[in-house]
N, C-alpha and C positions, 0 to 999 in steps of 0.2 A: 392651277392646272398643270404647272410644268414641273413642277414636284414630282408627278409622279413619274416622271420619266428621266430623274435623280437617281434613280433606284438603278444596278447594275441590267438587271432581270428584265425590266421593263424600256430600260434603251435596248438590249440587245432585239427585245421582241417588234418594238418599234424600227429600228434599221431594217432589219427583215424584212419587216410587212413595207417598207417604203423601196425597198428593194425589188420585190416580188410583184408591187403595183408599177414599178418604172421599168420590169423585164420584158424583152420584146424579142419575139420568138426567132428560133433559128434551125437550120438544119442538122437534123443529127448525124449527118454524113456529111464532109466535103471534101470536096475535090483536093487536092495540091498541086494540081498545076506545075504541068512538064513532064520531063524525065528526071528534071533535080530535084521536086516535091517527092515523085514517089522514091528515089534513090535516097533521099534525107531520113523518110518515112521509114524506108524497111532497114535502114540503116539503127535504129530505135529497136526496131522488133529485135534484128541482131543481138545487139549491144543486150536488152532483154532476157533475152532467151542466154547468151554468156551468163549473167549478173544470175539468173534463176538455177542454172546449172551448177554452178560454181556454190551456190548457196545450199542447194541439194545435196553436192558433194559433199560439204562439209557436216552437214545435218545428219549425213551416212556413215561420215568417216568419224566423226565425235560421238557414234552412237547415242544418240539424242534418242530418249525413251522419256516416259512419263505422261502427266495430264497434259493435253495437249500437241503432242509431238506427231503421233500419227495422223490429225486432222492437220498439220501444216504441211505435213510429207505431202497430203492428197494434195492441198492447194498447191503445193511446189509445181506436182506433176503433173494439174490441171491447168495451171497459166503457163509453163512449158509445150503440153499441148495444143493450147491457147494460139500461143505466138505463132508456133510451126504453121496452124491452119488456116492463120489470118494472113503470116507471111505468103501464103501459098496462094492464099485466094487474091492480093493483092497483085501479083504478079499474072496471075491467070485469066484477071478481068483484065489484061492489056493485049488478049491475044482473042480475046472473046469475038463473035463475030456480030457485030450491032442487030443483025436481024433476029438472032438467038430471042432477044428481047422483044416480050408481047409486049404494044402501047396502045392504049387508048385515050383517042385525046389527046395524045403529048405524052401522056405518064406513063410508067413503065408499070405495067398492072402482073404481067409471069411473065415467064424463062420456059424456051422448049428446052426439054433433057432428050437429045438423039443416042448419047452414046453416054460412057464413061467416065470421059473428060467433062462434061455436062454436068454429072450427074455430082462429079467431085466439086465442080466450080460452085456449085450452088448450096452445096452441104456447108462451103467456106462461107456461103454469107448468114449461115445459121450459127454464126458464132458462139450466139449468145448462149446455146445449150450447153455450151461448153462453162461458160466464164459465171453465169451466175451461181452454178454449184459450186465452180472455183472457189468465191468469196464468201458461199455460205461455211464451205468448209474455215478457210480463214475466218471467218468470225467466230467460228464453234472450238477454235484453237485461243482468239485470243479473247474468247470467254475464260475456255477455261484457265488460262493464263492470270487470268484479272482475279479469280475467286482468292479470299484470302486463304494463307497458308495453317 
């Protein structure tokens, strides 16, 4: 019986599946705790946001044309956007005013939007409309990247 998991193919599917059976769930959000958690945190996003800028530039200044080039511009200047919104929103939920937040039960079920600043704090936690076209674009770049020449 343990032959068959000689096989490359076969141990890796096996790790997995013993992997996925011993996985015990977690929050897809957490905290970092303090002023030095989030200052480490947006410290990251920074650093980021330099490292994607800096890569853009160059992508601009090597006139970078071909298959591929225009879908990685997009992702450039969708994880650039990325950062900026997340950097924002993480800064913005420290000024938030706890009651802003509907709970039911304990859990934080909506957000009143009264004003502007509301309206932007909340659009920041909808990040993800930003970031999953980000990476579809990056895959449709380093699709076409892959295809042979």
């Amino acid at each position: 019986m343990w032959k068959i998991f000689l096989h490359k193919k076969h141990l890796s599917l096996f790790i997995l599946s013993l992997t996925l059976l011993w996985a015990e769930p977690v929050g897809a959000v957490q905290q970092h705790g303090g002023a030095e958690g989030l200052v480490s945190h947006e410290t990251g996003h920074i650093l980021f946001i330099i490292g994607m800028g800096y890569l853009l530039f160059w992508v601009y200044r090597l006139r970078m044309t071909g298959d591929g080039w225009p879908e990685f511009k997009v992702f450039l200047w969708l994880i650039l956007c990325w950062n900026v919104l997340t950097f924002s929103g993480h800064w913005m939920r420290e000024v938030v005013a706890p009651e802003k937040f509907i709970r039911i039960d304990g859990e934080i079920t909506g957000y009143s939007i009264d004003n502007m600043f509301d309206l932007f704090f909340y659009l920041t936690r909808l990040d993800h409309l930003v970031l999953v076209p980000c990476f579809l674009f990056l895959l449709l770049a380093l699709k076409k990247w892959s295809r042979p020449v």
